[in-house]
Every structure is written in C-alpha cells, then in structure tokens.
N, C-alpha and C positions, 0 to 999 in steps of 0.2 A: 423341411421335406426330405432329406437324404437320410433321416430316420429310417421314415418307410420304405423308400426305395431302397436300403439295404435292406429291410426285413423281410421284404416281400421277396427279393431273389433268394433268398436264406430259405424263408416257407417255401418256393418254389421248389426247392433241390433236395429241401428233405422230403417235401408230399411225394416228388419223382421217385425219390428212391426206394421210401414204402412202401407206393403204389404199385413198384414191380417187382419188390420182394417179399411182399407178403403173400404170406400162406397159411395165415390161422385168423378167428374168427374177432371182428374189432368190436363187436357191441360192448353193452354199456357193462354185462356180467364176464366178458375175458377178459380174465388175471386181473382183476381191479374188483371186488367180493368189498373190500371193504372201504372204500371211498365213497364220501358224499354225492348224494344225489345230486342231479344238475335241476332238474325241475323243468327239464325242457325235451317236445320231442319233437325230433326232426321225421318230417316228409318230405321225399324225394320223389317226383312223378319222372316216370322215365318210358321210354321206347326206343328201342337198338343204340341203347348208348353205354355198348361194353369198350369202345374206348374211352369213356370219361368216368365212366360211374366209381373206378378205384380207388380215383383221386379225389371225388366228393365223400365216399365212405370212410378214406383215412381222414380226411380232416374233422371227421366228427366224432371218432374210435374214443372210444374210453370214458367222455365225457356224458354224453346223451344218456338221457333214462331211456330211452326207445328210438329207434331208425325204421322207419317206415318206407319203404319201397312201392309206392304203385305205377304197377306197370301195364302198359296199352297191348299184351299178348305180345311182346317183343317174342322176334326170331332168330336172335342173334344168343349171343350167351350173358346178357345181363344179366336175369334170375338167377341164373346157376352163380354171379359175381356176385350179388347182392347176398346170398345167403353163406355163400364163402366166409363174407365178413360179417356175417350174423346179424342182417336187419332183417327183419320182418316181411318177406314179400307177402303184398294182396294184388293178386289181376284184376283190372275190372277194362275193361273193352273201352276204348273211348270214346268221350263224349263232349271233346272239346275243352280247347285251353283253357276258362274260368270254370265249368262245368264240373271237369276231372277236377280240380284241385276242389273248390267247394264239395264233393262228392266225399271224395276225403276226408274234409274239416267235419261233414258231417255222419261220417258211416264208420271211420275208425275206432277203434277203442282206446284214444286218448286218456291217459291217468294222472296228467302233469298240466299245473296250470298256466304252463306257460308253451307255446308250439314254434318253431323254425321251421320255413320254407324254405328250400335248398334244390335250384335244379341240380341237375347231372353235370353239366358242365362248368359248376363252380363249386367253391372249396374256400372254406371258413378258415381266415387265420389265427395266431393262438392270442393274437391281443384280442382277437373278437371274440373267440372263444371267453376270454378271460372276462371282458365287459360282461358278455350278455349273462355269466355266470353270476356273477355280483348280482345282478338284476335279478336274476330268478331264483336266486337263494334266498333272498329279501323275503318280506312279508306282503304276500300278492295283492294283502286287502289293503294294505298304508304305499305297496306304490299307484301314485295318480295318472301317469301312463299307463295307456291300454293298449299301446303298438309304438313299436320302432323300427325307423326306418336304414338303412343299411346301405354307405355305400359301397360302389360295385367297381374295381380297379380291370375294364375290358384287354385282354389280347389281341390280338392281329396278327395271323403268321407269326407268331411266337414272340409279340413286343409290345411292351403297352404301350397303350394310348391313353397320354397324361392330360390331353387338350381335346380339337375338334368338338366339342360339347359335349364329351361323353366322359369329360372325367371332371369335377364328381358325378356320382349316377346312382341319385338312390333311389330303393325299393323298399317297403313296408314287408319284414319278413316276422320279424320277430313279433307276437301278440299273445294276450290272454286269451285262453280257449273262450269261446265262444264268443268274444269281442269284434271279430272282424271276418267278413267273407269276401269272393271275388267278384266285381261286378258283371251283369250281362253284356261281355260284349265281344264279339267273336275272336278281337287280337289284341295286342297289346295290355290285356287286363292291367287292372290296379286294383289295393283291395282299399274297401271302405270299411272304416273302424269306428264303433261305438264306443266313442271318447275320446281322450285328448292324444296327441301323437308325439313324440320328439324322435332325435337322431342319434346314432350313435358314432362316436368317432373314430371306433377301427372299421377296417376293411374286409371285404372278401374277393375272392379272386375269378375271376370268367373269361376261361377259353375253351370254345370248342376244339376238340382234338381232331377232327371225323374230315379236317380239309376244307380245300374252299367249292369243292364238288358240292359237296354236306354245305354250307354256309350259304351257298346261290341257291338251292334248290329249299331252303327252309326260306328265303327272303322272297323267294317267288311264291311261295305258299302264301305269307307273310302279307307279300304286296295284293297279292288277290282279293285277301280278307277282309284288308285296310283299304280297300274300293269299295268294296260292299258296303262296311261300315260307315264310311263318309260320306259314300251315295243314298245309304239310308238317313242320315241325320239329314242332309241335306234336304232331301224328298219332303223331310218330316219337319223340316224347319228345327230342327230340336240341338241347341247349343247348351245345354247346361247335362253336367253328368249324374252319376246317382249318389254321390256326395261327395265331399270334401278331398280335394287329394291336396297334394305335396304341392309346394309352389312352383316346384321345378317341372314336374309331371302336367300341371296344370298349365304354364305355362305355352310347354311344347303342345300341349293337345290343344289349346287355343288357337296358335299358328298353324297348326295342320287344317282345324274348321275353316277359320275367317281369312288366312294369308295366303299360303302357296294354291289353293284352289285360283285362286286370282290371277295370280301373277304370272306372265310367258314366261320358258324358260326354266321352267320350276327345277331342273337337274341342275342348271346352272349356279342360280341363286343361292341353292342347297349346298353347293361345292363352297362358294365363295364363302358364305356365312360361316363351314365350319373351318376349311382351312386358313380362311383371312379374320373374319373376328373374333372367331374362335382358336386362332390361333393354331391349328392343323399344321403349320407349317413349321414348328416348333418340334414336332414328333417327324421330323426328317421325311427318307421314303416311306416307310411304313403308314405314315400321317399322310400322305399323299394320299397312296392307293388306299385308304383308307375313305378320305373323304371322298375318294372320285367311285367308290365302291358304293356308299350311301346315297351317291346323289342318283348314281343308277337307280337306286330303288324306290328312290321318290319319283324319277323317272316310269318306272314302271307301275308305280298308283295311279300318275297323273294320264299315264294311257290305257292304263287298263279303267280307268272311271269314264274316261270319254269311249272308251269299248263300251262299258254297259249303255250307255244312255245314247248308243249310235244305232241307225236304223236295222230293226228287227231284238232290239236290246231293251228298248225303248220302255213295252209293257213290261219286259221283266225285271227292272229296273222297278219300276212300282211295285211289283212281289216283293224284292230284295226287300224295301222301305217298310213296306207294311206288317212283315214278315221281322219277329223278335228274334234275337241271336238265340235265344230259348227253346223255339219254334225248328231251327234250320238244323237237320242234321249235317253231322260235319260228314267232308269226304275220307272215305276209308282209303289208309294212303298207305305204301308200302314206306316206312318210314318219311323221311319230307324228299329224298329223290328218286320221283315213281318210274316205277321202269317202265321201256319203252310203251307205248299205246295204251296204259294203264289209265283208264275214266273210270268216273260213277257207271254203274249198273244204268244200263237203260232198258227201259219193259219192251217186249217183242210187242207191244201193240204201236211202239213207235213204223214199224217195220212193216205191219199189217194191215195200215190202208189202204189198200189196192184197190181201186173200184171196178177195173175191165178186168175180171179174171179170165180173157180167151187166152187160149194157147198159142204159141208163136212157133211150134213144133212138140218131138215127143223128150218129158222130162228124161236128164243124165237117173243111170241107177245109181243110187248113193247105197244100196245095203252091200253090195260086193266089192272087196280090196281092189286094188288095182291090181292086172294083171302082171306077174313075173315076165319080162320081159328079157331072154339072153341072147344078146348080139354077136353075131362071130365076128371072130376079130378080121380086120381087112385092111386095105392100105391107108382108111381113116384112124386107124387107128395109132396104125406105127408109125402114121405123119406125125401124128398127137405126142407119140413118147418122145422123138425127138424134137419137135419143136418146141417142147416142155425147159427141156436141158438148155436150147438154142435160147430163150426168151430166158431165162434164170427164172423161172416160174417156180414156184413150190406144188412139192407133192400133197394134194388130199388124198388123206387117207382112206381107206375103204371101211364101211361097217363090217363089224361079223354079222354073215349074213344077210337075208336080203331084208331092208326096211319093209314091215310088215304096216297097214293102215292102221288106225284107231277102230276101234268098231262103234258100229252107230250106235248113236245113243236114245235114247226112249223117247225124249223125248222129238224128235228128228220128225217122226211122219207128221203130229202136229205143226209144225212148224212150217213143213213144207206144203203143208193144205195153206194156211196162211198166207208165204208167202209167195206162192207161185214160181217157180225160179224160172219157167220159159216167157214170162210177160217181161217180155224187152224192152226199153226204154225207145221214147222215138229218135229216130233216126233209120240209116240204109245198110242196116247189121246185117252181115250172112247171117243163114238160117241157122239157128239152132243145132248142135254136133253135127255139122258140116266142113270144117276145115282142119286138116289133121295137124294140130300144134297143140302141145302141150302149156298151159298158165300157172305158174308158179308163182304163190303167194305168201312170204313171209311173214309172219303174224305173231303177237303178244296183246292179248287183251285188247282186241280189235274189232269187239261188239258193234262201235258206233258204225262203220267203214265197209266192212269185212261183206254186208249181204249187198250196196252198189257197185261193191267191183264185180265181186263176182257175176250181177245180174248183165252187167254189161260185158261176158265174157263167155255165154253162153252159147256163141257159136263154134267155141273150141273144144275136141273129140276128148280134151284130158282137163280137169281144173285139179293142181296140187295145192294144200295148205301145206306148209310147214309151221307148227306151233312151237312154242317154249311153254309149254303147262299153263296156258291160260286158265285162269279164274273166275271168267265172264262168262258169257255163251259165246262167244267165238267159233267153237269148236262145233258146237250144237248149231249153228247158224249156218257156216260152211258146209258142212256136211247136207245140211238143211236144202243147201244150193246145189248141190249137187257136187262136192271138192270132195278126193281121197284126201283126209288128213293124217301127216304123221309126225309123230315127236319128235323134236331134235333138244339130245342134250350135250350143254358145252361143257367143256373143259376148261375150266378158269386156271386150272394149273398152266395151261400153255399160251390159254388162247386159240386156239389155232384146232382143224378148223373153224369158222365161222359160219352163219346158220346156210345161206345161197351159194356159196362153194360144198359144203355137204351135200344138200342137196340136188345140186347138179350131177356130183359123183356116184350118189348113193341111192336118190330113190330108181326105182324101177319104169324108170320112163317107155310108154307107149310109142313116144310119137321121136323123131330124129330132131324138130322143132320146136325150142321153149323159148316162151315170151317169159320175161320177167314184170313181175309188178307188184309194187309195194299196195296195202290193201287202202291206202289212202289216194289211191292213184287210178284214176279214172279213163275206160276205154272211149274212142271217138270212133263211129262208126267209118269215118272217111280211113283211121288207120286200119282197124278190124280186116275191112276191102284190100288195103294194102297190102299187108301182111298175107293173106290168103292167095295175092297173087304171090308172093315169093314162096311160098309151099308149093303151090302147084304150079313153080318153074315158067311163069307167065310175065314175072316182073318186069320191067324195063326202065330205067332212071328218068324218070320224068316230074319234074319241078323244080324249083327254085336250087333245092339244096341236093337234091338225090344223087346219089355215087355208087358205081357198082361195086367196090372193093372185090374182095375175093369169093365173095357168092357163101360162105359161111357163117356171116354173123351181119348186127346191123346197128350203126348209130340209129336212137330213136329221140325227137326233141323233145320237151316236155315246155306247160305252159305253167309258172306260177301264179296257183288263186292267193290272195295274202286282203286280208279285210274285205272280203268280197269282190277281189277286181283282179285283173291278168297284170301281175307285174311285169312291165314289157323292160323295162329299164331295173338300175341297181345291177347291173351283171347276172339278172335271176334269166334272161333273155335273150340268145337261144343259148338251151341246157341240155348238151347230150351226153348221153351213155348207152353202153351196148346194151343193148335189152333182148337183141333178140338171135338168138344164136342155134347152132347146132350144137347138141348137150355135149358132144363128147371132144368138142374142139375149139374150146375155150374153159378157162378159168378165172374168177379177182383175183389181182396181186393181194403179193404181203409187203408193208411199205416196213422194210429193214426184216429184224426177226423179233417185232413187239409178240410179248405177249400180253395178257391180260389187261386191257386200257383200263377197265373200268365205262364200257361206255357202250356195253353192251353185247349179246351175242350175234348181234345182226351187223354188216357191212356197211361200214359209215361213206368213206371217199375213195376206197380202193372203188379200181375198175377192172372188167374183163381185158383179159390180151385173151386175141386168138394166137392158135398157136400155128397159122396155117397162110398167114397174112394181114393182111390189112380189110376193115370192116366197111360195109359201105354204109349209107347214108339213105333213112328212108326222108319218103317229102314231110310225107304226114305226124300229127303229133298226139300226146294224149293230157289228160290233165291232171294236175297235182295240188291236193287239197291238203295238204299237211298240217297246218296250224288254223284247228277250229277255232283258238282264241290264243291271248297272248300269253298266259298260259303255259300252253303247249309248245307254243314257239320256246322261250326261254327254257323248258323242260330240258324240251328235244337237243338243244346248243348247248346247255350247260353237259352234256353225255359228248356231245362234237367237238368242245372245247377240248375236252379231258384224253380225246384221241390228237387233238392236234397239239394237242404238250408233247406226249409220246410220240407223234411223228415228229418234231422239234427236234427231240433226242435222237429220235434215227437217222438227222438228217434229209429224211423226206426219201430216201432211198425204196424204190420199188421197180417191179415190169415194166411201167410209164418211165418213160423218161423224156428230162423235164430238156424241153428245145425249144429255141427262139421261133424257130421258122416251120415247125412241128403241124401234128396233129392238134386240135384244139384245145385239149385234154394235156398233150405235150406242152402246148402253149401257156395254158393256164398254171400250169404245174411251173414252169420255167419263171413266170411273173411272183408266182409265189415264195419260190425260191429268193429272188429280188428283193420281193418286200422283206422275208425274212430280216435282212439285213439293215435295214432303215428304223432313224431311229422317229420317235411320235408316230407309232403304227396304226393305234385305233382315229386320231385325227387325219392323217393322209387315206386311213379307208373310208373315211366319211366322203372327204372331198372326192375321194377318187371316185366311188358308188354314184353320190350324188351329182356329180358335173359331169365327169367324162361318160361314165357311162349314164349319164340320165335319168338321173333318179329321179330330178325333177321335174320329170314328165310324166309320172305316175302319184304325181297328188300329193296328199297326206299321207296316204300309204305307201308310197315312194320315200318320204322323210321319216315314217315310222323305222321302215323296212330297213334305211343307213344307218339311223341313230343305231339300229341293234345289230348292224354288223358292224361298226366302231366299238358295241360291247362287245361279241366276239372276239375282237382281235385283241381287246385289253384284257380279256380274261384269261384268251387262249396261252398272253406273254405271261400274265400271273400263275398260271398253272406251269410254266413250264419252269420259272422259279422256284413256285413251291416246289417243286420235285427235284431239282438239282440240289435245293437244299436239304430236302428229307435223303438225299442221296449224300451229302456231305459230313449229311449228323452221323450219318449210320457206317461211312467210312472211319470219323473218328471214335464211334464208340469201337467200331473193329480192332483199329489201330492199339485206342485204350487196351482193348482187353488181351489183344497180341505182348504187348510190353509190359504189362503186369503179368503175363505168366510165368514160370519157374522154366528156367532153361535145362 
C-alpha cells in the first residue's frame, strides 16, 4: 500500500501546481497533433465549480479524444475555465443528477467508443490514466467488458480517508458508449450496464475544494432527496433496483432500505459502524470528524423521513411515493448553498384565498415612493454622535444620495385585487394606518413569508422592504401590500455595512419609530396595541417582564414555532432583541472588524446598542416561524455556523459586552465566551439544551431542536479550524514565496 500513498501525494502536488499555472489550452489537440488517440471521452457535469474544475481538466490534458463540459448555467467563472483548457462547453439547464448526466450520454456528439465520467471534484491519476488507455486502445469488439468500475481515494479537510467505509469506493465510470445509462432516482445514482462489468485497480482522487460551507449545504440537499427516495420505495413496498449494481453499492443500499430505518439511534449506529468496524479510528482526527460528520447525515434522513410522513406531510408523502424521480422537477438552487430565503416558486393563488374580502380600512398607496423625509439636526442628534464614540459603535455609512423606492411593478394592481392587503387577520389590531411607526422588513426571496407579515402590519403609517435582488415575487408581493421597496447592495469587499444597519441610516424614514421584523416573523395583535401605546407616549411597564429603560428603544420577546409547536425550553425561551427603536439612536454592532463571513448580507447575532442608554423591555411578544422544514433549518445554520467561526477569530469582541451579571444578551454572550473554552462542545450543548434548560419538556421537537444545536456547535468548532488552517497554508505559501525571492 505505500506505493500508492506515495503516488498519490506525488499526483497531488503536480495536479496543484498545473492547476494554477496554467494558462494554455489542455485538450486532446494542444501541442500533442501527433500522438495516438485515447479512444475515450470524458464528461464532466458541473455548476459553480471554478474551484475544482482545473484540477479535473488537468488530469485529463493531453490524453482524452474530447472533454466535454456540461454545465447547469453556472455563475461563477467555470465556462470561461473550461474553455481556457479547451473542453468543449454545452449548457443545458438542469434536470437532475441521473437525468443531466443521461441527457449527456444521449444528446452529445460522442465519436469514441469508449466514454469517462469525471465530476468536477475529482481527478484521474496517471496509473489510471494509463489502465484505462490499455483498454480503450484494444479492440472494442474482443473486449468482453462493457463497464468498469473505479475506485475513488475521498479527502476530508485536505486528508484522506483510507478506512470508515469509504475507502475502497467504487463507481462505474468508465463504459462503451451506448452500454450503460443512469438509473431513475433522484440521489445517489448508479449506472446500470448492458453487460458484464469488472474493476480496475488504479485510483482517482476526490476532494471538494469549495469548504465545508459547500460540503453541508450539498449533504443537506443530499439528505432531503434520500428521504424522499426511501420514503417513496417504502410507500411502494419496492426493494429491488433497476439492475445489477456493484456488491459494495448494493450492499450499502440494502442497509439503508431494510436496516438503519429500523433501528433507534440511527446517527449513532452510523458513527460506530464506520469508526469502530470500519476502522475510522485508524484515520486519526480527521477519521473522527469525519465519521461524526456522516452520521449527522443519516441523522438528517432519518428526521427529515419522519418530517415527511408527520402530520399534515402525511398526503404528501403518498405524492412523493407515487410520483417517479422522472416525474419530480428538481429545485432550482443557487448552487447546493441557497442563499438566504431562497424556495421553490410558489403561484400567487397559494396567497389568494381570501373568502371575506370586506375592508378593515382605506388600502396604503403603493404607486408613490416614499416621501423624502429631512430632519433638522437637534440635541437627538448630537446625543447620537457622541454616544457612538462613548459605545465604540461603528460608523454606517451614508448612501450618495437619498435611497429612492423600486417602482411598482405591472404586475402589482392584480395582485392586490387578489390579495386584499386591509383584510386583517383576527384578532384586536389598531386600525389600518393608524399608528405612526414605521416596519422594516429585510428580505431575499421571501415569496413564501413576505404577504403574512406584512398583512399583519397593516396598522402601521410606513411598511419598508429592504431586498437583495430577489428572483421570486417578493418584491411584486410587497409592494402588492402595500411596502415602499428598496434595493440594498453589499459590499463583499468589506462586509460592512449590513442590510438593517443600512437601512436604518439611509432610507428615508417617515416616522421617528421603526419596528424591526424579519419576514418570517409574525405580528401579535396584543403587541401591535403595545407598541402604539409607546408612540403615542401612553406606555407604562405593566407585566411580567416590562422595563422602562430610557424611553428610546425596546427589548421585544419572540416565541419559537420549530415542527409546529412553541419551543418553550432548549434556550429558544425567552429570546430578546431590540426591535423596536427610534431610527436615529441606535445601531447593530460589529463583533471585531469581520469582514465578509460568507453568511450573508443580512445581520445574523449582532445586536442594537442604543446610543442614549439602556432599552427597556415590552411585556408582549410576537412570533417566529423560521424553519418551514428541516431543510431550512440546516440551510439557515450552516450561513450561522460560518459567522460563528469568524466571530471565534475576533474573539467575540463587539458593543455587547459579555458580563456575568449583565443584561441578558451580556449574559448570554458571557456564557458563550465560557463555553468557548471547554473542551466536548457539541456533547455539553446537548446536555446543557436539553436538561438545564428543558428541552425535554418540549417533546420530540425539544430532542430534535438539541440534537441540531449539538450540530451547530460541532460544525461551528470545524469551521473555525478549517480557517485557521486555510490561514496557515496561505501564511506558508507567503513565507515560501518571500524566501525564494532575489534580495
């Protein structure tokens, strides 16, 4: 075995080097005119995978009759990579993992009887190379194979894994054209070949480059699919596949029908099997996190299967089953991690059943901007400039000029025939544009959401959207309700600002009073009442928790819904933040001086400081519907994670600060700081979630809600490694290329 493993770091270090200093074209016709044909063409299906695709294009350079590129409309600069090294790009839109690749086998203009499948993220070594040449130089009618199968040497955070059950790992790449296609099934495809199959005994090599950002958010896709699918054979009774696979292939896909459905525990079992029988524990830390990273994701089948088939899932769960992988179009995804609020299209007739259309007052005007609004400066003001400096607050910046609204769009008066925006929801809502506060709602593809808050918000004189270029109706929906919308674009160079600090500073607000609310977050008429007395100077602390602070801003509780229930326990209970303030005497921190997390341009855990005191505390609460499925959860934390690596590295340092005997928010921040330092993080947040704070007083969904803040915390620590060490490679390449320079 120490063959390979030298060969393969030898392949490693010259594909690196290739791959980032080439600059001319690697097909089968550069500088190689008179060398034999290989007899073989390679397809590569790809989408935004310009970090990997250089190092799958070099290890095929020279060899290949043809390189074939299809790509899913990437937006990144793939094509432009692909053609660099002279493969062949065709776009064709996609249609799903067996679907796109058979679409290929049968719509390309293949000329070679023999074909290689080759993702993006892996790379052919030159003993493979060398095999499969032998084979396809041969005479295609005397060989009696019709497909071979390939195994596959996986990475991990930059290390293989020679155990856990994933090493060996073959795939059926190599075949005669027209011998073998992908079977129908929405994940994990395998292809089935007409004829006999053998193996071949070099390697190829697979690591995604793209992070473990890119790795969770394709496994959460992943885990989805592979519910659907199990939930459908199940439904269907149907245990045999569409033919013959691999022993190894077959065998895992056995165990996943007739075992781990059964058995409790199924993360656990998962764990054991591959670091203890499989020997995981032989591939050091990396084989750790490794298996405890897998078992999450059986984790995540095995909840996301009882998701489908739990009440109100139930009938669709029978669609799923009855419904062919053939049949289901896939979702259109901005690569596999969709940015924030990002769903399927849903048709405005979901929105349009309204049966009482009487009016509850006179509808907001959506055709006219909001009005320019200039405040003279006063002693709010130049409270504001120095309690800025006094709090180490950061300056937002000003727009040039004044944010002007979207203009409405065409479609808008339909819509709002439709939907009525003054038919209130019941409850004891003031009246329609009756209380002068302004509602700001930050938004991205926020179709599903976007028309029950705002309807619930209808008694306020201002509703603001702020969007990031939605692609849905969002924008068409909002307006529809009656919102001024306006565009905000970030600056990835800095970071900074972020979408609800922008907006505070810059749009042109009407009212001296902004509620904040996420469009997943739903008003309660009892706060509505609330709030309308603190505008109109009537307020008075009355309830359990109410505080007057300084009369300029105000904690507000929120109720976590999580599988259809009020998570009271997990720490999700009581959850405050300042929501409701005077625009121009407050700001979110910035924790350290991150820029760019990767995790979006909206404000994840930064909070308001006022700059003028201390905030008080209303009684009332509203509600928080965040995760329509689990899904979304995992989505939405796998972008939270990626910010809590970055605050790791700052320290946690921001305008909060973190006290034992603090504000609640000081509190929390201070515990966290704690944990920081303890070592078994994601096990002590389980226990801690679920005893102390009572998780297990909120059910299933109380044990769901831990297990996936125990992921959190183990992903949040893997993230914040990967990056010290992508910070330590890129010190040494610095270093390198410092000491080889000429003095």
């Amino acid at each position: 075995m120490c063959g390979w493993k030298i060969e393969v770091a030898c392949v490693k270090e010259r594909m690196t080097t290739s791959a980032n200093n080439s600059g001319s074209p690697t097909s089968a016709a550069a500088g190689d005119s008179g060398r034999r044909h290989s007899n073989i063409t390679v397809v590569v299906p790809t989408f935004n995978e310009e970090a990997n695709l250089p190092f799958a294009l070099e290890s095929v350079k020279g060899w290949a009759d043809a390189v074939f590129v299809v790509d899913s409309e990437s937006t990144d600069h793939s094509r432009e990579i692909a053609e660099k090294h002279g493969a062949k790009v065709v776009v064709q839109p996609w249609l799903g993992y067996a679907r796109q690749k058979n679409w290929a086998l049968t719509n390309l203009p293949i000329a070679t009887e023999w074909v290689f499948i080759l993702d993006a993220d892996e790379a052919v070594t030159p003993q493979l190379r060398d095999e499969m040449l032998m084979i396809a130089r041969g005479d295609a009618a005397s060989q009696q194979m019709a497909g071979f199968y390939v195994n596959r040497l996986t990475y991990f955070l930059g290390k293989p894994i020679k155990h856990c059950g994933y090493f060996p790992s073959y795939n059926l790449r190599l075949f005669k054209k027209g011998k073998a296609r992908y079977e129908e099934r929405e994940v994990h495809e395998h292809m089935i070949v007409d004829g006999p199959t053998s193996r071949l005994r070099n390697l190829m090599l697979h690591e995604d480059r793209r992070g473990l950002e890119h790795l969770i958010a394709k496994h959460n896709r992943y885990s989805t699919l592979e519910a659907r699918e199990l939930t459908r054979e199940q439904i269907l009774r149907k245990g045999e596949d569409a033919g013959p696979l691999e022993r190894g292939i077959a065998t895992r896909r056995w165990l996943k029908r007739n075992v781990l459905p059964r058995l409790p525990f199924t993360a656990l079992w998962r764990f054991l099997y591959m670091y203890v029988i499989k020997l995981g524990i032989l591939d050091g830390l990396t084989g750790f996190r490794f298996c405890l990273f897998l078992a999450t994701y059986d984790l995540f089948i095995a909840l996301k299967m009882a998701e489908i088939r739990s009440s109100g899932l139930a009938s669709g769960a029978v669609a799923v089953a009855k419904a062919s992988p053939a049949s289901t179009p896939p979702a259109k995804v901005q690569g596999l991690a969709i940015a924030e609020g990002d769903a399927p299209t849903v048709p405005l007739s979901q929105y349009a059943a309204v049966k009482d259309q009487s009016s509850l007052g006179t509808p907001l005007a959506a055709t006219t901007p909001a009005t320019v609004v200039t405040a003279a400066p006063g002693v709010a003001g130049a409270v504001a400039a120095v309690a800025r400096v006094a709090n180490d607050m950061p300056v937002v910046p000003k727009t040039d000029g004044v944010p002007i609204a979207d203009a409405v769009r065409s479609d808008v008066v339909e819509m709002r025939a439709k939907l009525n925006p003054t038919k209130m929801p019941d409850g004891d809502f003031p009246a329609a544009g009756s209380v002068n506060v302004s509602i700001l709602v930050p938004v991205k593809n926020e179709q599903r959401n976007i028309v029950e808050c705002l309807r619930r918000c209808q008694w306020a004189t201002e509703l603001v959207v702020v969007d990031s270029a939605s692609t849905d109706q969002t924008i068409s929906l909002s307006q529809a309700m009656g919102a001024d919308v306006y565009q905000f674009r970030y600056d990835r160079s800095t970071g900074w600002p972020k979408k609800k600090n922008w907006a505070l500073e810059n749009v042109p607000w009407k009212n001296e009073w902004v509620m904040i609310l996420d469009a997943d977050e739903y008003m309660t008429p009892e706060l509505a009442q609330e709030i309308k007395r603190v505008v109109e100077g009537s307020w008075k602390p009355e309830g359990k928790f109410a505080q007057a602070g300084c009369g300029d801003g105000y904690w507000v509780n929120r109720r976590f819904m999580f599988f259809g229930k009020w998570i009271r326990g997990c720490g999700y209970y009581p959850s405050w933040n300042v929501r409701l303030l005077k625009h121009k005497l407050g700001r979110y921190e910035r924790i350290g001086t991150l820029g760019d997390t990767g995790s979006g341009d909206n404000e994840v855990h930064e909070h308001i400081v006022l700059y003028t005191g201390k905030a008080g505390y209303l009684s009332n609460e509203f509600l928080h519907y965040a995760y329509p499925d689990l899904a979304a959860w995992i989505e939405k934390h796998n972008r939270y994670t990626t910010w809590e690596a970055h605050a790791m590295e700052a320290k946690d340092k921001g305008a909060v600060r973190a006290k034992m005997f603090g504000e609640p928010i000081e509190r929390r921040r201070w515990m966290k700081s704690v944990a920081r330092k303890l070592p078994f993080r994601p096990t002590l947040r389980f226990l801690y979630s679920y005893f102390v704070q009572r998780g297990f007083m909120d059910g299933y969904p109380g044990f769901v809600m831990c297990r996936l803040l125990a992921w959190y915390e183990f992903t949040s620590i893997a993230k914040y490694r990967e990056m010290l060490a992508l910070r330590g490679d890129e010190a040494r390449r610095d270093s390198s290329n410092t000491s080889g320079r000429p003095s």
